[in-house]
C-alpha positions as CSV (number, residue, x, y, z in Angstrom):
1,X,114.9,94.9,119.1
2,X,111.5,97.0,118.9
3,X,111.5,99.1,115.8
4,X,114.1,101.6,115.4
5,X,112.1,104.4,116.4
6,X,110.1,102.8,119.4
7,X,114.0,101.6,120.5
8,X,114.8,105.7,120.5
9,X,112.1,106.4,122.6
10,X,112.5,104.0,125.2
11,X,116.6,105.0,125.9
12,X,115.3,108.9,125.3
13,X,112.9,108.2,127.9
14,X,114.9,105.9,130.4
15,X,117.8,108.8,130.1
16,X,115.0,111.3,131.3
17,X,114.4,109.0,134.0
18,X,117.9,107.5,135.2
19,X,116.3,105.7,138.3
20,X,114.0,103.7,136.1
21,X,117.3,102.3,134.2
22,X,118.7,99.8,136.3
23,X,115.8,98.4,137.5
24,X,114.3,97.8,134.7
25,X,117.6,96.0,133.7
26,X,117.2,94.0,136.5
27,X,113.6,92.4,134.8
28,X,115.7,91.1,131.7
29,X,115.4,87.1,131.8
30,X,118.4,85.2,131.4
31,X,118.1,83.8,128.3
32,X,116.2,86.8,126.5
33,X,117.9,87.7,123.5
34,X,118.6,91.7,122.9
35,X,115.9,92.0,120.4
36,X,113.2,89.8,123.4
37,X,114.3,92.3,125.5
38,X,114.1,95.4,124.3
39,X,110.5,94.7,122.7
40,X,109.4,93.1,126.5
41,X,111.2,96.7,128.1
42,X,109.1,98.5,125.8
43,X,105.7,97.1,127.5
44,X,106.7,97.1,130.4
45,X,107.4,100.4,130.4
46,X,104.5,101.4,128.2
47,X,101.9,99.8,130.6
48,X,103.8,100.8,134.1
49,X,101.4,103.7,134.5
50,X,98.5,101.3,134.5
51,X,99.4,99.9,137.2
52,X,99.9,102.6,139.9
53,X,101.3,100.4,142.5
54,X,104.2,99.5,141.1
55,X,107.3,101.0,142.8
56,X,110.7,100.0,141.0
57,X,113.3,98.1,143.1
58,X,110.0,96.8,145.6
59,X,108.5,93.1,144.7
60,X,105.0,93.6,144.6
61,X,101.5,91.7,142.9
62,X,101.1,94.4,140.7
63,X,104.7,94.1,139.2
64,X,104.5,90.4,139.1
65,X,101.3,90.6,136.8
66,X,102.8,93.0,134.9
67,X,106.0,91.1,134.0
68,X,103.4,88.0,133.3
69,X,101.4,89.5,130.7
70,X,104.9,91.1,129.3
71,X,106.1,87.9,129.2
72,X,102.9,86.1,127.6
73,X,103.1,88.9,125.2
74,X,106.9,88.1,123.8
75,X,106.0,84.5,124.0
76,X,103.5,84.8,121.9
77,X,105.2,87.3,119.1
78,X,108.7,85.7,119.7
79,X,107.9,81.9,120.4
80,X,104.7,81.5,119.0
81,X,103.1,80.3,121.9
82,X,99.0,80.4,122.4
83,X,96.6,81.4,125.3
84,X,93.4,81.9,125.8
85,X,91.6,84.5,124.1
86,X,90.9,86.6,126.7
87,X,94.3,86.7,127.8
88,X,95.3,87.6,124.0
89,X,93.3,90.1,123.7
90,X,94.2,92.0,126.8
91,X,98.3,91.5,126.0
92,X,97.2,92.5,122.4
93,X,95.6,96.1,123.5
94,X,98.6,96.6,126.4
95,X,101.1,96.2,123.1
96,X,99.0,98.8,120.7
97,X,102.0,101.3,119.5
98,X,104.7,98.5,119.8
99,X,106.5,97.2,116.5
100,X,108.9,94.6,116.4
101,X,111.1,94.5,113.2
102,X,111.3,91.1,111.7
103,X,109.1,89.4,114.1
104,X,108.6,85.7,113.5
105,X,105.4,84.7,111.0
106,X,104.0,81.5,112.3
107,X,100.9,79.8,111.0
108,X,98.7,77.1,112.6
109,X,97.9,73.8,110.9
110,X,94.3,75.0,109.8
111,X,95.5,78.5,108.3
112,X,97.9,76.6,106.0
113,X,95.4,74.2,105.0
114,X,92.8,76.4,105.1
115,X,95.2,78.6,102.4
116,X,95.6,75.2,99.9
117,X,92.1,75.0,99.5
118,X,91.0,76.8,96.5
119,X,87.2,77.0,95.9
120,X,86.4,76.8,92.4
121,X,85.7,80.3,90.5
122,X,82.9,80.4,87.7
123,X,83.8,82.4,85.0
124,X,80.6,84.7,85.8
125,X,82.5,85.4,89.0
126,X,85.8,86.0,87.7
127,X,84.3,89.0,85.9
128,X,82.2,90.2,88.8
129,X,85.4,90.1,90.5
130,X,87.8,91.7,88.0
131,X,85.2,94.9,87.6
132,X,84.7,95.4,91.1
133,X,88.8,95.6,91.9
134,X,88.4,98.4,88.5
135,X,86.2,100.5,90.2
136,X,86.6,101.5,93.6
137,X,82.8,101.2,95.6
138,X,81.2,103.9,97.5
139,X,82.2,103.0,100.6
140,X,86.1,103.3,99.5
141,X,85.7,106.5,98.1
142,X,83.9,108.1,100.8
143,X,86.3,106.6,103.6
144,X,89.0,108.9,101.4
145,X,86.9,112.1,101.3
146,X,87.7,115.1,103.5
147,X,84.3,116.9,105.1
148,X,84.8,120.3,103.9
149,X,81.9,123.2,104.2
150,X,78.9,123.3,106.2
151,X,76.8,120.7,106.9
152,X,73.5,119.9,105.8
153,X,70.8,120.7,108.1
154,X,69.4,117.6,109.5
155,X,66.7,116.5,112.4
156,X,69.1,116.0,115.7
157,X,69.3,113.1,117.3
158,X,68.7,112.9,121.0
159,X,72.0,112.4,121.3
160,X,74.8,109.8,121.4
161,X,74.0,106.1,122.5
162,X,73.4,105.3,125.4
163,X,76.5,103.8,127.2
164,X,78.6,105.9,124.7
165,X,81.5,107.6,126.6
166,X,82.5,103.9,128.2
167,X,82.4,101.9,124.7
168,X,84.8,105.0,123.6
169,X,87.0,105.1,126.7
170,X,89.5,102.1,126.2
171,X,90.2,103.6,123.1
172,X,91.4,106.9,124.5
173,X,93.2,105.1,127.1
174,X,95.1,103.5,124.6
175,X,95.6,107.1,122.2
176,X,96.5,108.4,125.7
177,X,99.7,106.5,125.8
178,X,100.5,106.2,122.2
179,X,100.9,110.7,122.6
180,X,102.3,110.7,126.0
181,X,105.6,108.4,124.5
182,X,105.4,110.5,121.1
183,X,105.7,113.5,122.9
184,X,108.7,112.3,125.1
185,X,110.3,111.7,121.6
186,X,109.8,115.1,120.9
187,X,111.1,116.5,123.9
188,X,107.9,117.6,125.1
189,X,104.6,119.4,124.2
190,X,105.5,123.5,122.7
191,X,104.6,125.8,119.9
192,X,106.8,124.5,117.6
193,X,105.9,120.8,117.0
194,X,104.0,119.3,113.8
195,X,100.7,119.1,116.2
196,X,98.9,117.7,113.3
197,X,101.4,115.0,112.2
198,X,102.0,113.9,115.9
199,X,98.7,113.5,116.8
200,X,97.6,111.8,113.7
201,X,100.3,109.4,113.1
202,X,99.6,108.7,117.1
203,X,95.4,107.7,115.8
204,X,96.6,105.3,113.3
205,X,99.1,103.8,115.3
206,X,95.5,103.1,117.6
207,X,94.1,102.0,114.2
208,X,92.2,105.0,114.1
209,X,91.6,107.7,111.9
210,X,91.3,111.6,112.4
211,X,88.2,113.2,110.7
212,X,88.6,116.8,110.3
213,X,85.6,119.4,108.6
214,X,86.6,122.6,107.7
215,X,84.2,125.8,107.6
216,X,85.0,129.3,106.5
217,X,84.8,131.6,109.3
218,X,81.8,133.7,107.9
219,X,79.7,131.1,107.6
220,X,79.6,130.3,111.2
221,X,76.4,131.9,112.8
222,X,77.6,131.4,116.9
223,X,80.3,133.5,117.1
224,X,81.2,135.4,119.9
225,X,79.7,139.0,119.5
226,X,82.0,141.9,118.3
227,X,84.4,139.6,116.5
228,X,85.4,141.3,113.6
229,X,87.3,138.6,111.6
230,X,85.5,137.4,109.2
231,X,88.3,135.6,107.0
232,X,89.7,132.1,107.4
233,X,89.1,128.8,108.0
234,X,87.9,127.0,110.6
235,X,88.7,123.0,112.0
236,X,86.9,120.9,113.8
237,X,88.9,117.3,114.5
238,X,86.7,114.2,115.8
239,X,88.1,110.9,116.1
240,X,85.7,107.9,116.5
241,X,82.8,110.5,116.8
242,X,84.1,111.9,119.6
243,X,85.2,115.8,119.5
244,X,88.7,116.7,120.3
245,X,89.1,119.9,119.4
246,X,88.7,123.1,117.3
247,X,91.3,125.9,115.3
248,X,91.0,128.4,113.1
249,X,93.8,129.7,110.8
250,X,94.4,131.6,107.5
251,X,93.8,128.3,105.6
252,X,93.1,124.9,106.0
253,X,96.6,123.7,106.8
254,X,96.7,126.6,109.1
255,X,93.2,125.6,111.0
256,X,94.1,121.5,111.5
257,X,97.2,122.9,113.0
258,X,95.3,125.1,115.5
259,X,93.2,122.3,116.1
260,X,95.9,119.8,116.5
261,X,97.8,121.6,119.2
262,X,94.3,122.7,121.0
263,X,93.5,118.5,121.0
264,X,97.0,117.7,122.7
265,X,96.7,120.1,125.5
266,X,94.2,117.7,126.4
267,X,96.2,114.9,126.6
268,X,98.7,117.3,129.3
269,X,97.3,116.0,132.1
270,X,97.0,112.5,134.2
271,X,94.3,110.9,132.0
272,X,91.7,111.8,129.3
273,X,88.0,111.2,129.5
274,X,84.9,110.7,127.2
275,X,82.2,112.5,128.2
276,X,78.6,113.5,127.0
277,X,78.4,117.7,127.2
278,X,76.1,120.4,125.9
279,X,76.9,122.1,122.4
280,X,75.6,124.3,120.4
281,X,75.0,123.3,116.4
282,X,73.3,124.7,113.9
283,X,71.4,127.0,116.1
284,X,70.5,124.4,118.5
285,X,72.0,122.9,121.9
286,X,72.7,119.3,121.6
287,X,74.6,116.4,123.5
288,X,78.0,116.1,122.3
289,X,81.0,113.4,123.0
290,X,84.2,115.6,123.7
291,X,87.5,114.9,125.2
292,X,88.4,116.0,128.4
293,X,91.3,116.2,130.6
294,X,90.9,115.5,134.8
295,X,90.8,119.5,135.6
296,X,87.4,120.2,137.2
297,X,86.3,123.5,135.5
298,X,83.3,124.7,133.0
299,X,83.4,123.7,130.0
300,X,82.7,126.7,127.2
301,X,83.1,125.0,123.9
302,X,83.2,126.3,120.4
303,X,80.1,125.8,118.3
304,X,79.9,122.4,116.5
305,X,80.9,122.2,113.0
306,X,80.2,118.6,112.2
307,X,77.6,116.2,114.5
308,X,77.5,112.6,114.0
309,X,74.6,111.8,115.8
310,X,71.5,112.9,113.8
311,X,68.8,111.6,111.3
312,X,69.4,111.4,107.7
313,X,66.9,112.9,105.6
């Protein structure tokens, strides 16, 4: 079956939802074993929403072309079968979240003769090679570093690219689904959850990762007039440049916790958007990507902290 925990989720879910249950037993093929199943169940119901049409217990185009790509899916992971790439790539990004314990490992005829081909290794190389695995390269070490402090003035950008806010929005589509089922396993969205660890263990399950800067309170020049706090922390969280939300807190922990839960209200509604809005940093308005939810209202956001889109020095 789908891992442990993705198994919980879907019978957590299906008992919220006890209409769902024996229809979607109904989709099990006849010679599908329990652990084919359970995986193929998982995507089906994972991707169900994608398809709005679908009405359970009514044969319709939309459901048919669902169970197909469930079912090139499985084949693929559970048979080994191949399809075109385009087709693999769209089962591939419909399964992001899924695990499958155990799943078979096959290998084409060119990957294992591609792997008993050894090219020869000069002994100059060797060393080049054994002193870079000793010491980690710049790029390592800053992918591991956490932005803390303010950030160095720089010349803004005009902005993010150009077609920005659609390269970012399959993503997000995908992040969209992969909180909506954590949060069912949580028994829904409250005060009392680990916002922080939900959330992020949701990014990386995308195959993404959370960037969060932190900046003490005082240092921030656009607050709101007649606040009086002036101790703290304050979080900003981005993920994939885009800005999800801000917290503040006593300390850091504190902060990324506000921040967390203020980035999953987002994700309350029918569907999340990227979009390019107005924000202040550093003094200055500048065009921003932030998360948004499908509620028409205006948009007041806090002051920038970080802003990936500007000239270095």
């Amino acid at each position: 079956m789908a891992a442990g925990r993705g198994g919980d989720i879907v019978s957590e879910f299906l008992s919220q939802n006890p209409h769902l249950e024996n229809w979607v037993e109904s989709l099990r093929g006849p010679c599908e074993t329990n652990k084919q199943w359970h995986a193929r169940r998982e995507f089906v119901l994972r991707n169900m929403e994608d398809f709005p049409s679908i009405q359970p217990g009514i044969p319709s185009p939309s459901l048919d072309r669902l169970l197909s790509l469930s079912m090139v899916w499985a084949n693929h992971v559970f048979l080994g079968c191949r399809y075109p790439q385009p087709v693999m790539d769209k089962v591939n990004e419909m399964a992001e979240g899924i695990t499958v314990i155990e799943a078979p490992v096959r290998k084409t005829r060119d990957e294992i003769m591609a792997k008993t081909k050894r090219p020869a290794v000069s002994a100059v190389d060797a060393d080049d090679s054994q002193s870079k695995k000793a010491k980690p390269n710049d790029t390592d070490v800053k992918a591991h570093a956490k932005s803390v402090g303010r950030p160095a003035a720089s010349t803004l950008k005009s902005g993010p690219p150009p077609g920005a806010p659609a390269e970012h929005q399959p993503f997000f589509n995908r992040l969209y689904k992969a909180v909506a089922w954590k949060l069912v396993s949580a028994g829904g969205f409250g005060p009392n959850l680990e916002h922080f660890e939900i959330l992020r263990s949701c990014v990386e399950s995308c195959k993404a990762s959370l960037a969060c800067v932190f900046v003490p309170l005082k240092d921030i020049p656009d607050l709101p007039m007649g606040r009086t706090q002036k101790e703290g922390q304050v979080c900003e969280l981005r993920c994939c440049t885009v800005y999800m939300g801000t917290g503040y807190g006593r300390d850091e922990c504190a902060a990324r916790a506000m921040a967390s839960k203020e980035a999953l209200k987002v994700f309350q509604g029918q569907k999340v958007t990227v979009k390019v809005c107005r924000r202040r940093f550093q003094g200055q308005d500048a065009d921003d990507l932030v998360l948004l939810d499908e509620q028409s209202r205006s948009q007041v956001f806090p002051p920038a902290l970080s802003y990936p889109f500007q000239e270095d020095q």
